[in-house]
Structures are given as C-alpha cells and as structure tokens.
DOZANU-897684 format. One record per atom (N, C-alpha, C): residue in three letters; residue number from 1; atom name; x, y, z. Coordinates in steps of 0.1 Angstrom, whole numbers. Example, Ala and Ser with C-alpha at 12.3 -4.5 7.8 and 13.67 -1.06 7.14 Angstrom:
// DOZANU-897684
> marlo;vexpa;vomi;x;y;z
> ALA;1;N;132;-57;78 $
> ALA;1;CA;123;-45;78 $
> ALA;1;C;132;-33;78 $
> SER;2;N;128;-22;71 $
> SER;2;CA;137;-11;71 $
> SER;2;C;129;0;79 $
END
This chain:
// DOZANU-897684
> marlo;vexpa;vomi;x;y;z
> UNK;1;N;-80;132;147 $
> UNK;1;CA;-68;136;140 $
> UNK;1;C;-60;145;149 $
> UNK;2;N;-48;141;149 $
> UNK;2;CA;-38;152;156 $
> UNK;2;C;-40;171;154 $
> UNK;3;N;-38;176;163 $
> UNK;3;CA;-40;192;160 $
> UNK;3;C;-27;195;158 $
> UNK;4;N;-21;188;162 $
> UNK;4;CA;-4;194;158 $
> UNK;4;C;3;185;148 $
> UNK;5;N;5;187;136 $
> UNK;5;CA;10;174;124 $
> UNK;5;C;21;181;124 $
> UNK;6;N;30;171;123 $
> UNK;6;CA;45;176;120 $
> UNK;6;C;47;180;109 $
> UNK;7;N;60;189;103 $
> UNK;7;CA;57;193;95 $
> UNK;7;C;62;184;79 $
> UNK;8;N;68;171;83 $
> UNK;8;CA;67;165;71 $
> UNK;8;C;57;159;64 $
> UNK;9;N;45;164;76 $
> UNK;9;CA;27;159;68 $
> UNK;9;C;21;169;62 $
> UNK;10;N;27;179;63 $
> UNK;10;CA;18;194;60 $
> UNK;10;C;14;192;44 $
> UNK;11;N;22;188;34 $
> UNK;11;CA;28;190;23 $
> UNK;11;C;14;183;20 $
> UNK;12;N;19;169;28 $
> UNK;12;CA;7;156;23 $
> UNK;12;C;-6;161;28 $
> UNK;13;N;-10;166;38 $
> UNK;13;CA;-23;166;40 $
> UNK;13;C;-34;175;35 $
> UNK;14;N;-27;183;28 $
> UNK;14;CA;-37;190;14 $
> UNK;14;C;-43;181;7 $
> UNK;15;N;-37;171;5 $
> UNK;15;CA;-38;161;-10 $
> UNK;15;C;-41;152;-9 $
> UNK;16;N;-46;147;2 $
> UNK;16;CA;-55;135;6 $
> UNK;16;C;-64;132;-4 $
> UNK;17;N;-61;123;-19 $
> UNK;17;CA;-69;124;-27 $
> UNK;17;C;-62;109;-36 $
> UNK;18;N;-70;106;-45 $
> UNK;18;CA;-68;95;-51 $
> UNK;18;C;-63;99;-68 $
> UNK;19;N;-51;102;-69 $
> UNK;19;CA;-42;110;-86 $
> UNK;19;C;-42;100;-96 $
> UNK;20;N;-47;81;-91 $
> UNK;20;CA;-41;79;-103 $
> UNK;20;C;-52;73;-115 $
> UNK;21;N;-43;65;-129 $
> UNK;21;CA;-49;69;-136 $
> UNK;21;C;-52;55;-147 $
> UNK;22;N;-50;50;-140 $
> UNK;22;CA;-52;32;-142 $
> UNK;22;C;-42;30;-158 $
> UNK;23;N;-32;32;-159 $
> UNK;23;CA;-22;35;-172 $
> UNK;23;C;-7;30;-170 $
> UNK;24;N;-2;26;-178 $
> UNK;24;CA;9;22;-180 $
> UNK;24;C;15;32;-185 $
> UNK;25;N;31;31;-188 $
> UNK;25;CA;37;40;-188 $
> UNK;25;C;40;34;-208 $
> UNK;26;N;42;27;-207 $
> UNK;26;CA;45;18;-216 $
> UNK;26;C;37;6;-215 $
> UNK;27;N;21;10;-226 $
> UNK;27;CA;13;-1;-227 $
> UNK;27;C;16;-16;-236 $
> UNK;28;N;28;-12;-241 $
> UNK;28;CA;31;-23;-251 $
> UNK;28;C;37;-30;-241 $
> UNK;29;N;47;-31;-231 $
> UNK;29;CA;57;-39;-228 $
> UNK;29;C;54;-29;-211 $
> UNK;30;N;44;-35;-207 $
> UNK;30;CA;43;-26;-194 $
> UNK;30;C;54;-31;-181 $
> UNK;31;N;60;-19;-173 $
> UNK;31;CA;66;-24;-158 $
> UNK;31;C;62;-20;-147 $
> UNK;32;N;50;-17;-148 $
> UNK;32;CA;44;-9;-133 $
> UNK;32;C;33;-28;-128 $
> UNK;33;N;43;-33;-116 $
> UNK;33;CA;37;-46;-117 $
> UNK;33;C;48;-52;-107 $
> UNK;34;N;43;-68;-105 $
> UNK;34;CA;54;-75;-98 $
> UNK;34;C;54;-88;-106 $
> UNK;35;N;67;-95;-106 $
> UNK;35;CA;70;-105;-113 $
> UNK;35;C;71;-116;-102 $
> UNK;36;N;67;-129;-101 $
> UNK;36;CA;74;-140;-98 $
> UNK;36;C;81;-150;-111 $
> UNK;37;N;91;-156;-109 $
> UNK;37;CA;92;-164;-120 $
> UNK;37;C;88;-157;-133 $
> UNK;38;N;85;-165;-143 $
> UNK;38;CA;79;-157;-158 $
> UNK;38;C;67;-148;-154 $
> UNK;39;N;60;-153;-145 $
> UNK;39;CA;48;-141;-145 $
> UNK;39;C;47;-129;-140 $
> UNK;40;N;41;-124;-147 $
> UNK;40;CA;43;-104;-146 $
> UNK;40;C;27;-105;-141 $
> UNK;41;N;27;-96;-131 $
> UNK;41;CA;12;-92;-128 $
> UNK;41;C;7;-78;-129 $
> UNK;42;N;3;-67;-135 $
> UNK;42;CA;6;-56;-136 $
> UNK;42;C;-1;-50;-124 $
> UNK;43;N;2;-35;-120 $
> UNK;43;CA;-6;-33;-107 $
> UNK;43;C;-8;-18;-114 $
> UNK;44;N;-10;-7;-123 $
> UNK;44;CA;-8;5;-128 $
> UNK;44;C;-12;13;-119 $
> UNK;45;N;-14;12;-102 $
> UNK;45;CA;-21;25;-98 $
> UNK;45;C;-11;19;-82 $
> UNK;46;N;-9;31;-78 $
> UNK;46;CA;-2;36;-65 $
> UNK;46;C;-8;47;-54 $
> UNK;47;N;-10;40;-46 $
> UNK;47;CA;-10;49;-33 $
> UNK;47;C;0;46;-19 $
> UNK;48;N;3;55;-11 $
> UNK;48;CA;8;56;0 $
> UNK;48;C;1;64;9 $
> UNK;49;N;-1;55;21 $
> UNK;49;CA;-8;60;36 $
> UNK;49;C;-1;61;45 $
> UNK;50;N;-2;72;46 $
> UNK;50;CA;6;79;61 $
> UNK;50;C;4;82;69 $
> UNK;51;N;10;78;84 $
> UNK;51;CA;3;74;101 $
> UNK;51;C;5;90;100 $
> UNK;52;N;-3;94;112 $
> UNK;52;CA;-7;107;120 $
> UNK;52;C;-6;105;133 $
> UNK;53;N;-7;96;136 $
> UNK;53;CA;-13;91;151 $
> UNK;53;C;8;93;157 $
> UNK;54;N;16;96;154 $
> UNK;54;CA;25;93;161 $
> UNK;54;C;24;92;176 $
> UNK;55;N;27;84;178 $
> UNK;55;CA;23;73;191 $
> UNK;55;C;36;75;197 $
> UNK;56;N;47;77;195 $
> UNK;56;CA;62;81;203 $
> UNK;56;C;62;92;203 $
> UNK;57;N;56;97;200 $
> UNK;57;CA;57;121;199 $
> UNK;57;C;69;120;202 $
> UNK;58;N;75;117;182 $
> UNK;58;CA;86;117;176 $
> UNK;58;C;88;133;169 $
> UNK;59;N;69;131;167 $
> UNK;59;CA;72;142;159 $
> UNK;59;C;75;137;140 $
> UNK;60;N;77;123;139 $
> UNK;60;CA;76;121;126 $
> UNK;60;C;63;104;126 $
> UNK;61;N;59;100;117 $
> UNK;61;CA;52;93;111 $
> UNK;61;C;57;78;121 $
> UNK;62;N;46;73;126 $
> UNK;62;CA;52;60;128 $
> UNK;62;C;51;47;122 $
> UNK;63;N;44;47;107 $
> UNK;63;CA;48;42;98 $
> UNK;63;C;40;46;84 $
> UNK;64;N;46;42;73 $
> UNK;64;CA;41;46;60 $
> UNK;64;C;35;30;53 $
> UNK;65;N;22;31;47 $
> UNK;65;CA;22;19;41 $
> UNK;65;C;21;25;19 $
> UNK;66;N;27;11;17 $
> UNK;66;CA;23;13;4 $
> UNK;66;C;16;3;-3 $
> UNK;67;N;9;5;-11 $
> UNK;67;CA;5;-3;-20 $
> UNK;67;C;-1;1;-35 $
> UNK;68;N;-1;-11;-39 $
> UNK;68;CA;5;-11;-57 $
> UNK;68;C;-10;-17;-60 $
> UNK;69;N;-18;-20;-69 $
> UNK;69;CA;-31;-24;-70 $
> UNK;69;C;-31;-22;-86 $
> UNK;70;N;-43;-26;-90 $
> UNK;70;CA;-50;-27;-105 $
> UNK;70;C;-60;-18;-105 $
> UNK;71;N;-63;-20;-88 $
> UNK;71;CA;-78;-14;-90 $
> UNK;71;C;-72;0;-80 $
> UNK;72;N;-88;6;-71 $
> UNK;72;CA;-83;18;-60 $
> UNK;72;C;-88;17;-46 $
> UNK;73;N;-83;21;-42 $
> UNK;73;CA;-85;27;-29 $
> UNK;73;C;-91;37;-21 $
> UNK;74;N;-94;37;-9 $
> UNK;74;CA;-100;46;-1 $
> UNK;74;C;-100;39;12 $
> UNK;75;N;-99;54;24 $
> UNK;75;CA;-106;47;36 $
> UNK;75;C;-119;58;37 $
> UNK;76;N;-128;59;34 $
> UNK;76;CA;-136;71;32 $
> UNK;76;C;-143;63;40 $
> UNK;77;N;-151;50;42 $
> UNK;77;CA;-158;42;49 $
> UNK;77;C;-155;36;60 $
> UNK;78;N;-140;43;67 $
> UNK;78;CA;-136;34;78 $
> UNK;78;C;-135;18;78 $
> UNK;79;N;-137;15;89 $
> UNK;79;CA;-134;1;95 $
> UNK;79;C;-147;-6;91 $
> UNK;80;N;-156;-6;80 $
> UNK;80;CA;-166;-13;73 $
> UNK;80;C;-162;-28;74 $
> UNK;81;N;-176;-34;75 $
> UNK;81;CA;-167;-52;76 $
> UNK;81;C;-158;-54;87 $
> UNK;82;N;-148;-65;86 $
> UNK;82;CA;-144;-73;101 $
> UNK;82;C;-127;-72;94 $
> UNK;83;N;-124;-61;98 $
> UNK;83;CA;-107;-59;98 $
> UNK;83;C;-102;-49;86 $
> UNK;84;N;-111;-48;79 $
> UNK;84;CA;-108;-37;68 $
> UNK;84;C;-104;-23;69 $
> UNK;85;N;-92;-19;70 $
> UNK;85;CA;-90;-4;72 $
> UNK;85;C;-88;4;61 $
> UNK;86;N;-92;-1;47 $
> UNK;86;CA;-97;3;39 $
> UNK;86;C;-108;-2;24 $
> UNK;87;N;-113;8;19 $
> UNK;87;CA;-122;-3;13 $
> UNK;87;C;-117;-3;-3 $
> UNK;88;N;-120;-17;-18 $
> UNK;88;CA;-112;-15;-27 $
> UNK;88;C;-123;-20;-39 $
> UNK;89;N;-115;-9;-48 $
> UNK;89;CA;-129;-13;-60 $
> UNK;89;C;-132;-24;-63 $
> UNK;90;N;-142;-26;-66 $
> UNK;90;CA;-144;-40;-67 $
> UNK;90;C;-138;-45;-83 $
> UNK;91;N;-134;-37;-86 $
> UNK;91;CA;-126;-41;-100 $
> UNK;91;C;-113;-46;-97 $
> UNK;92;N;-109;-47;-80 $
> UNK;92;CA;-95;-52;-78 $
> UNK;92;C;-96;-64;-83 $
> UNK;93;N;-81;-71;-89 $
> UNK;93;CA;-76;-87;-89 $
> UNK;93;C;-64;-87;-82 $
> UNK;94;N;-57;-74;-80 $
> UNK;94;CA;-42;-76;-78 $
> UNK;94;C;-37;-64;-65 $
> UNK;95;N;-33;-75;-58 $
> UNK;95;CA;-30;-60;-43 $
> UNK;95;C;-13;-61;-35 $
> UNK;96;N;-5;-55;-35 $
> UNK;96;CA;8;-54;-32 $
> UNK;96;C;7;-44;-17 $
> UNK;97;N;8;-50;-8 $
> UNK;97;CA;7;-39;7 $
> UNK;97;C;22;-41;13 $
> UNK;98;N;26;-31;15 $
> UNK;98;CA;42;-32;18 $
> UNK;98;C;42;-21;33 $
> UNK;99;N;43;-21;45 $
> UNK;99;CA;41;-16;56 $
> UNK;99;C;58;-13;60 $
> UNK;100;N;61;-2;64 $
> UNK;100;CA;75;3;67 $
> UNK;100;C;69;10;81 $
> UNK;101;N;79;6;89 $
> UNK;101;CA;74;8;103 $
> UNK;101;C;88;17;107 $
> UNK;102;N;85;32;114 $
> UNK;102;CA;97;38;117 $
> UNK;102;C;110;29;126 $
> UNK;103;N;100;21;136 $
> UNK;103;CA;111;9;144 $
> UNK;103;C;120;4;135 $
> UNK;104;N;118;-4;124 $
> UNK;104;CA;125;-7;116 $
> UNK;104;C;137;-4;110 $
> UNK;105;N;131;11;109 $
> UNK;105;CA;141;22;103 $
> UNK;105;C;143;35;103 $
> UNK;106;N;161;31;111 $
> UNK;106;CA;161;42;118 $
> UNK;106;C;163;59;112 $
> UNK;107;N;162;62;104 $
> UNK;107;CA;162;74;92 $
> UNK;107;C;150;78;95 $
> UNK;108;N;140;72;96 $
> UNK;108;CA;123;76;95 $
> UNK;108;C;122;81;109 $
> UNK;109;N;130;82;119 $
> UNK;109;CA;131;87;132 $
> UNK;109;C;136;104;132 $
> UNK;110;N;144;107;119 $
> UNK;110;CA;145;119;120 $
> UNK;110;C;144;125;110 $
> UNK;111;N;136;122;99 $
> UNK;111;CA;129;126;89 $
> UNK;111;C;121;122;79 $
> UNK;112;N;117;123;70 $
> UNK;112;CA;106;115;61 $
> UNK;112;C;114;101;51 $
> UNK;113;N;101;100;44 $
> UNK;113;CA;107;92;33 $
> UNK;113;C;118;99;25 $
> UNK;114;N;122;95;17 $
> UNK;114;CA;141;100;10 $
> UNK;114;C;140;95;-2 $
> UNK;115;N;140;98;-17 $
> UNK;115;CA;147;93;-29 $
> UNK;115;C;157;89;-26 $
> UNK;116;N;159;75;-33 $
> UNK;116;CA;172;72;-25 $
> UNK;116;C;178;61;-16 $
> UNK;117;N;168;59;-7 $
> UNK;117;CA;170;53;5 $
> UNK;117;C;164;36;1 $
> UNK;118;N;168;26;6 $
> UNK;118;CA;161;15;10 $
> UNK;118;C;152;13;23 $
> UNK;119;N;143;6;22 $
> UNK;119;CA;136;7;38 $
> UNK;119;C;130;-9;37 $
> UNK;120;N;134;-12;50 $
> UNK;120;CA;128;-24;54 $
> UNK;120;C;115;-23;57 $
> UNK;121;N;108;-39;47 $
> UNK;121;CA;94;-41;53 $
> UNK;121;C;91;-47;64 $
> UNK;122;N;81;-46;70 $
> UNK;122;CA;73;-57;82 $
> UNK;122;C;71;-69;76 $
> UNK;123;N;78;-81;84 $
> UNK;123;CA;75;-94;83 $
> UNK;123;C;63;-98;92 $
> UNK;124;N;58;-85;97 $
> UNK;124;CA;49;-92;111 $
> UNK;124;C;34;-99;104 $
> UNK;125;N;26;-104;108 $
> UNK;125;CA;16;-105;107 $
> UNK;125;C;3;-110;118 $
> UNK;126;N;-10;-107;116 $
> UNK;126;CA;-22;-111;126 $
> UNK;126;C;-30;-121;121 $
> UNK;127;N;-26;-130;136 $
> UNK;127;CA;-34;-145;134 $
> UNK;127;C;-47;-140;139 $
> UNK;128;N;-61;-144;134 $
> UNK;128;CA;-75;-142;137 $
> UNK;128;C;-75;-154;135 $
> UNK;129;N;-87;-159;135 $
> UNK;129;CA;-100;-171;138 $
> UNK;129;C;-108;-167;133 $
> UNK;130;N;-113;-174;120 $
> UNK;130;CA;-126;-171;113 $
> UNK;130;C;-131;-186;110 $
> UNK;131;N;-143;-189;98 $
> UNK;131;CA;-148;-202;97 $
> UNK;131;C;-137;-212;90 $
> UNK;132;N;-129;-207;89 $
> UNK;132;CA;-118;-215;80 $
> UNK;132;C;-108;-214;89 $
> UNK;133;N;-106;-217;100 $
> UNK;133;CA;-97;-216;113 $
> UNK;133;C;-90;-202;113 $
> UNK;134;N;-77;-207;121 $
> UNK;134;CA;-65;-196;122 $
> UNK;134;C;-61;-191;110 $
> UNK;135;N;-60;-181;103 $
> UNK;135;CA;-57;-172;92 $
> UNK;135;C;-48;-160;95 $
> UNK;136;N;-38;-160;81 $
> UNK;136;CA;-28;-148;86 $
> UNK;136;C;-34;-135;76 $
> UNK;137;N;-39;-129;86 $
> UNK;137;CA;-53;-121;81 $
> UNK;137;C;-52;-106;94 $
> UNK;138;N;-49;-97;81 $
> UNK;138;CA;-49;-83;95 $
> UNK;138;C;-46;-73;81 $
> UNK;139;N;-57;-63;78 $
> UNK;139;CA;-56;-55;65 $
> UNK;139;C;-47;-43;73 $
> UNK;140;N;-49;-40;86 $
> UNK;140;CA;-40;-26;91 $
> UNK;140;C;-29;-30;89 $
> UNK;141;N;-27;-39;95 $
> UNK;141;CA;-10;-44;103 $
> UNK;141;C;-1;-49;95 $
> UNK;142;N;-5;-60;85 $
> UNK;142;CA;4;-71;77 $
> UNK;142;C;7;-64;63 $
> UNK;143;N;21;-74;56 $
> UNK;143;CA;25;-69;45 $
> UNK;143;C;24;-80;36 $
> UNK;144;N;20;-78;22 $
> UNK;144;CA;11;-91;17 $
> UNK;144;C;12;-86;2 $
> UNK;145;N;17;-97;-10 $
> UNK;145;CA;11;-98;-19 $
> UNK;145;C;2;-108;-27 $
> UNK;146;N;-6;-103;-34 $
> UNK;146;CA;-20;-111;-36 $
> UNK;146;C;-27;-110;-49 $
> UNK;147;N;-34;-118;-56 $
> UNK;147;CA;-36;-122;-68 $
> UNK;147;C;-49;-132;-66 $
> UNK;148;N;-53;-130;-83 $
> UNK;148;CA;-65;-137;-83 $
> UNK;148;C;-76;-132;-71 $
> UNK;149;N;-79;-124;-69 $
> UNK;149;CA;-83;-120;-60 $
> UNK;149;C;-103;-110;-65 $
> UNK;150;N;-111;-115;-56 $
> UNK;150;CA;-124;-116;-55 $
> UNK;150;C;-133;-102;-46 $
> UNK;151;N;-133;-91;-50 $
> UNK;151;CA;-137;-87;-38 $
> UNK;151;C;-151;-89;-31 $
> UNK;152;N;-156;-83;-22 $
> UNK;152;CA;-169;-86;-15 $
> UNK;152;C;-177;-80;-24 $
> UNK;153;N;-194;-86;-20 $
> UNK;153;CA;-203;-83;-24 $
> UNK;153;C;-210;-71;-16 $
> UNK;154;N;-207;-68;-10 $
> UNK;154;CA;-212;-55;-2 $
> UNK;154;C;-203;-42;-6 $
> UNK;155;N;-214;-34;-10 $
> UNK;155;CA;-209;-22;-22 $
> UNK;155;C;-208;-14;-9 $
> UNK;156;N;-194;-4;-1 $
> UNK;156;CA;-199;6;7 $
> UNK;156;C;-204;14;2 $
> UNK;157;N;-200;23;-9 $
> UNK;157;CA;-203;36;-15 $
> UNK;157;C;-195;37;-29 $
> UNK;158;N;-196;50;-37 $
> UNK;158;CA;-193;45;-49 $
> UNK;158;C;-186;68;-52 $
> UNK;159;N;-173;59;-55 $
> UNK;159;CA;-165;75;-55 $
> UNK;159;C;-159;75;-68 $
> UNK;160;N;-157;83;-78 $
> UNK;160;CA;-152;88;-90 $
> UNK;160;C;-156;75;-100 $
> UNK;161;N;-170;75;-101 $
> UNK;161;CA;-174;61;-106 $
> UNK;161;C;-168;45;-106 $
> UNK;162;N;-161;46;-94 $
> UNK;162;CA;-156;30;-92 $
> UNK;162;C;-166;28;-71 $
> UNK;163;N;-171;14;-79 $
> UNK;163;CA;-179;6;-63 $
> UNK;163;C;-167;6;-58 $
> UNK;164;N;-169;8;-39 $
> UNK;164;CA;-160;1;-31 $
> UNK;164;C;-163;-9;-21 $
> UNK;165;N;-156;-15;-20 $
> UNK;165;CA;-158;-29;-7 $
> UNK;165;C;-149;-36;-4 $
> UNK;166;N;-149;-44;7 $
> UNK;166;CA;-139;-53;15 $
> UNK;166;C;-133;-61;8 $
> UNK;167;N;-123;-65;12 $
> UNK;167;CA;-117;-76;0 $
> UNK;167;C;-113;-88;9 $
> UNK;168;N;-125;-97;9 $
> UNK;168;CA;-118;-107;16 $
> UNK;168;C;-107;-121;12 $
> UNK;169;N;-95;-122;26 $
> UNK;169;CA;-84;-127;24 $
> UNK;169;C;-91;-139;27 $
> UNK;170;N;-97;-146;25 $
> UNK;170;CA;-99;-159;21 $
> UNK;170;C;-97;-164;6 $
> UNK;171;N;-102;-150;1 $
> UNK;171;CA;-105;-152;-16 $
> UNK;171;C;-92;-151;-25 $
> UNK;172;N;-85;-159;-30 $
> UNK;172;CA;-73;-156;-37 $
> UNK;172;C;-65;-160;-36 $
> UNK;173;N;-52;-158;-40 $
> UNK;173;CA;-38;-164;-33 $
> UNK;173;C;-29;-154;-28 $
> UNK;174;N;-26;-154;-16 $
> UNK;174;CA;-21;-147;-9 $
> UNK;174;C;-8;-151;0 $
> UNK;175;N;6;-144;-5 $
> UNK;175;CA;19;-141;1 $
> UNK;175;C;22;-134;9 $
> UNK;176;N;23;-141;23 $
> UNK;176;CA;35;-130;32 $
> UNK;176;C;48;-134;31 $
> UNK;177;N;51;-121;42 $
> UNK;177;CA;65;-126;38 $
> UNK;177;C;73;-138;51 $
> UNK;178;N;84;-138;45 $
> UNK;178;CA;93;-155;53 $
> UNK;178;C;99;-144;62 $
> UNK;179;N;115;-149;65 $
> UNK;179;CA;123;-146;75 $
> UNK;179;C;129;-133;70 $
> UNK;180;N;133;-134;53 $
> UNK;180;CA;141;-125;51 $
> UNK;180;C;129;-113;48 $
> UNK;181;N;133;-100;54 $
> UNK;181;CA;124;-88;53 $
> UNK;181;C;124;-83;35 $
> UNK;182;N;114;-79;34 $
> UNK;182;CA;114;-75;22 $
> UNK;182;C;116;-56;23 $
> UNK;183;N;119;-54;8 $
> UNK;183;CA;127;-45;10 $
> UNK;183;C;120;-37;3 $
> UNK;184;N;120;-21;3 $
> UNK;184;CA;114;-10;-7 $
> UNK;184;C;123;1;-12 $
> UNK;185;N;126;9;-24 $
> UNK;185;CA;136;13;-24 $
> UNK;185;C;129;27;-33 $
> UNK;186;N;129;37;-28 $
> UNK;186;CA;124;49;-35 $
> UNK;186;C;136;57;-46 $
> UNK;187;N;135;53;-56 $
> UNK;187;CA;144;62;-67 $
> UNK;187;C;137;77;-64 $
> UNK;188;N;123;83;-70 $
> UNK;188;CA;119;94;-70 $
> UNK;188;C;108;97;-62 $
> UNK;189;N;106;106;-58 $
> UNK;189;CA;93;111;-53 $
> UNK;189;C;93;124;-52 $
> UNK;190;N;83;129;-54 $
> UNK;190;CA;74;145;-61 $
> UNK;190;C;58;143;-53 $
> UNK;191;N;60;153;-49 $
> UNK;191;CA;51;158;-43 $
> UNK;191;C;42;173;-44 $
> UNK;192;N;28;175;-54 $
> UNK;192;CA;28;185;-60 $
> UNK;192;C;20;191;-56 $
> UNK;193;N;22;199;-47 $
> UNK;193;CA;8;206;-38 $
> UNK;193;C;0;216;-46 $
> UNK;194;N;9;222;-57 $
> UNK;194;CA;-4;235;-64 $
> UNK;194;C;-11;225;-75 $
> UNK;195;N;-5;213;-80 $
> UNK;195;CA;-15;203;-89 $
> UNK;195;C;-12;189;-88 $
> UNK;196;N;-20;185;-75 $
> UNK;196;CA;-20;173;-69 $
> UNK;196;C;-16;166;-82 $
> UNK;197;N;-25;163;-91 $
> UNK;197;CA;-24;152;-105 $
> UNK;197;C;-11;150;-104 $
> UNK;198;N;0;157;-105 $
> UNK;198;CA;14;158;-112 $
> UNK;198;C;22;150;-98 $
> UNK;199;N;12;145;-89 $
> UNK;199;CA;23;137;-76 $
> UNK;199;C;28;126;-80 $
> UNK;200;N;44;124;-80 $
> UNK;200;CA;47;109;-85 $
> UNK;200;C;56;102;-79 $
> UNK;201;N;56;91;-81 $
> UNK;201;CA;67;88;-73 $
> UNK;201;C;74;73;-80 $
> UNK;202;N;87;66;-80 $
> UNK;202;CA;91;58;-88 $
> UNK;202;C;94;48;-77 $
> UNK;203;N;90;34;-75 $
> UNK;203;CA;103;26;-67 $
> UNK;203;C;104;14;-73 $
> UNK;204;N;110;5;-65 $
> UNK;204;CA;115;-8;-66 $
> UNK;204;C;114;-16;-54 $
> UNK;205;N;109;-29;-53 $
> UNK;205;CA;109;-40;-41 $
> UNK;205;C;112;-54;-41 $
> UNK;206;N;113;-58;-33 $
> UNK;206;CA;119;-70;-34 $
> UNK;206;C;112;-77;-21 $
> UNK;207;N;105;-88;-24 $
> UNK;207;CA;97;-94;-16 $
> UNK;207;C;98;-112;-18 $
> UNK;208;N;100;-122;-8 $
> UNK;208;CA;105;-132;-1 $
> UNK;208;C;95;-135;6 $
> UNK;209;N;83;-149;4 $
> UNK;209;CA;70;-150;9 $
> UNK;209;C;75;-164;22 $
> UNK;210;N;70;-172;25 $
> UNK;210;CA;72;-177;38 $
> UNK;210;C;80;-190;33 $
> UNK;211;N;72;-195;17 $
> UNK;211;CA;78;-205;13 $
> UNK;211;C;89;-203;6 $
> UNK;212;N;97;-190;3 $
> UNK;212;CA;107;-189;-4 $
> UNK;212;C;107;-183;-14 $
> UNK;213;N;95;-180;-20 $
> UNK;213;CA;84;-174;-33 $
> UNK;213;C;92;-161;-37 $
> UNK;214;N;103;-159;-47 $
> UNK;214;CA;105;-148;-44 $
> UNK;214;C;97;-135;-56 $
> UNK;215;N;96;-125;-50 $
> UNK;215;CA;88;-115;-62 $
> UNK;215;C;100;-100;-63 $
> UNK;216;N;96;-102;-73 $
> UNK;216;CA;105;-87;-78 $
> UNK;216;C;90;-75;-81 $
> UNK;217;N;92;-61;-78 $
> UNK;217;CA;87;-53;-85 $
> UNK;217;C;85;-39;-86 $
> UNK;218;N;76;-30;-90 $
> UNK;218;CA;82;-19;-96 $
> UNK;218;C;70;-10;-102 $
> UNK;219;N;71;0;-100 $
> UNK;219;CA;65;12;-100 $
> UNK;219;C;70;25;-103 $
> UNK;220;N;60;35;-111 $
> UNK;220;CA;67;47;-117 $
> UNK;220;C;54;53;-123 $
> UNK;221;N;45;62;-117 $
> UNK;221;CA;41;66;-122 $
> UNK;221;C;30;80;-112 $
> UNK;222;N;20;82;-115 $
> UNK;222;CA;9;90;-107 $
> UNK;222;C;11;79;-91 $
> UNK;223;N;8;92;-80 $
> UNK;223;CA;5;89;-68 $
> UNK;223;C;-5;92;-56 $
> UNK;224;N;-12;83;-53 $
> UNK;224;CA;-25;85;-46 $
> UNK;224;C;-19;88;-29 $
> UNK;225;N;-28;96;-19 $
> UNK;225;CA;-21;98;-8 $
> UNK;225;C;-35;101;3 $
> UNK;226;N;-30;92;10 $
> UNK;226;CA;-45;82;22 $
> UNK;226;C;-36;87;36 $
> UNK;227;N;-41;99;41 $
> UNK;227;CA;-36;100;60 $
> UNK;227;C;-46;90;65 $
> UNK;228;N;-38;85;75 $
> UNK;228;CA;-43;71;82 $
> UNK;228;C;-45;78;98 $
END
C-alpha cells in the first residue's frame, strides 16, 4: 500500500468495510437492478473499489471500479483461484462490474468522483486460454454484466456469516460490452466517516453488450467500499 494516499482516499480508507444490506428501497416494485428488455434483474447491494496504486503519481486514483450484485463482496483473500481479484458469496446469481479508468476521463485527472458527472466505461477486455478455449475472461481488468450465474465450490473463508469464493466465468451468461462505451452517471454520493452504515450513493448506467444487447440500470441505496 502507498504511504502517501492522496487526499481524496483519506475519507475512504477508514471505511474499508462492506455497509450493505441486501434491501430494496421499495420491496413491492423494486429499482436497485438492471433491465434488459422486460426483464428486471435486481442487484440490492453496492460496492465501489478504489485504485491506490496510482501508477502516473497523479496524485489521484487511476481507476474506480463498481459493481452492483445480489450477493457481496470482498478482497480479504486476495488473488485465490486463477484471475480472481476478489472473492463473492456464494449466494451470488447476479454481478454488474463497471471499471472507469482515469485515461478515459479526463475530470478524474484532477479530482475524484462528482454527483453529477457521467463517466465512461472500459470496453477493454482479457483474452486467456482455458479448457473451453479463448475466453473474454479477466475479473481485475474487464467490465461485464452477468446472470444466472454459479459460484465455485471452494469456500475461501466465511465473513459476517456469508461463504466466499471465486465465481467462475464459464458459469452463466455473461455481457461485455460492444463498440459503444457504456456509461455511469452519479446523481448522489455520501460518504460517512463518523457512521460508515449511513454511506450512500445513488446512480444510473447504461450498458451496450458486443451483440447490441442493450441494458439500462440503477442504484440508490447503502455503500460498500474495497481499496484495491
């Protein structure tokens, strides 16, 4: 870990903790989720992972990732398994990873995330070789949404009574994105250092998969916060 964090991590790196609370805002007619077509998939829990490593000694973050889930998160186990840079309850079915890279956007070069702002996603993604050939497969790097989804049988450890493990991208159906970048759009964000629980944050995205697949979706609630 850096000995010198800039100071728009300071806030965050007290709170390196997991706030949320597996809840809708509105369990009748829920919107914390993404749609394709008629189908709504709900995701009720949020975190954001934020680089440390600034690698340009910018002095700010060189990139933020988010993701939207059913289930939770952690990297408490490191690089466990073959490409996992984090590990997920095994109660996941539903995973939304949206990666905003400062190159992309140039705001994030001279200050943090913004209420407010739109920010382009990474369309990049990592070709590996596994038993099922060439796969667009890279948990650090790529931005992906995913469904139906299986995690591994290998339990790492087990934190606020949820198992955690690898989620392999074989298992499920899985969207990247096409040509056009997908987009993230932060209405609110709160950040609550004297009572983490109360961290929140609201957005909106818009995501465009390779075949055209388009997904709309959306978030508003408790926020989990993972230094990478």
């Amino acid at each position: 870990m850096k000995n010198l964090l800039m100071l728009t991590l300071i806030s965050f790196a007290i709170i390196a903790c997991d706030n949320n609370d597996d809840t809708q805002n509105n369990p009748q007619n829920p919107a914390d989720g993404f749609q394709t077509g008629n189908t709504f998939y709900e995701t009720p829990n949020a975190y954001i992972c934020i680089d440390q490593a600034d690698r340009d000694n910018d002095n700010h973050p060189d990139y933020y990732t988010f993701f939207f889930t059913d289930g939770r998160i952690t990297d408490t186990y490191g690089d466990l398994g073959i490409g996992f840079a984090y590990a997920y309850s095994t109660n996941t079915t539903r995973l939304v990873k949206l990666q905003i890279f400062e190159s992309d956007n140039p705001s994030l070069t001279t200050g943090p995330l913004t209420a407010g702002n739109t920010y382009q996603v990474s369309t990049g993604f990592t070709p590996i070789i596994n038993g099922l050939g060439v796969t667009k497969a890279g948990f650090s790097k790529d931005s992906f949404i995913s469904y139906n989804l299986q995690p591994g049988t290998t339990v790492y450890g087990t934190e606020n009574g949820f198992d955690f493990t690898g989620m392999p991208e074989v298992i499920g159906i899985w969207h990247y994105p096409g040509n056009t970048p997908p987009t993230i759009t932060i209405q609110t964000i709160n950040v609550d250092n004297n009572n983490p629980a109360n961290s929140t944050i609201s957005v909106d995205y818009s995501f465009t998969d390779s075949f055209g697949t388009t997904f709309t979706g959306h978030y508003e609630g408790t926020l989990g916060i993972i230094l990478d």
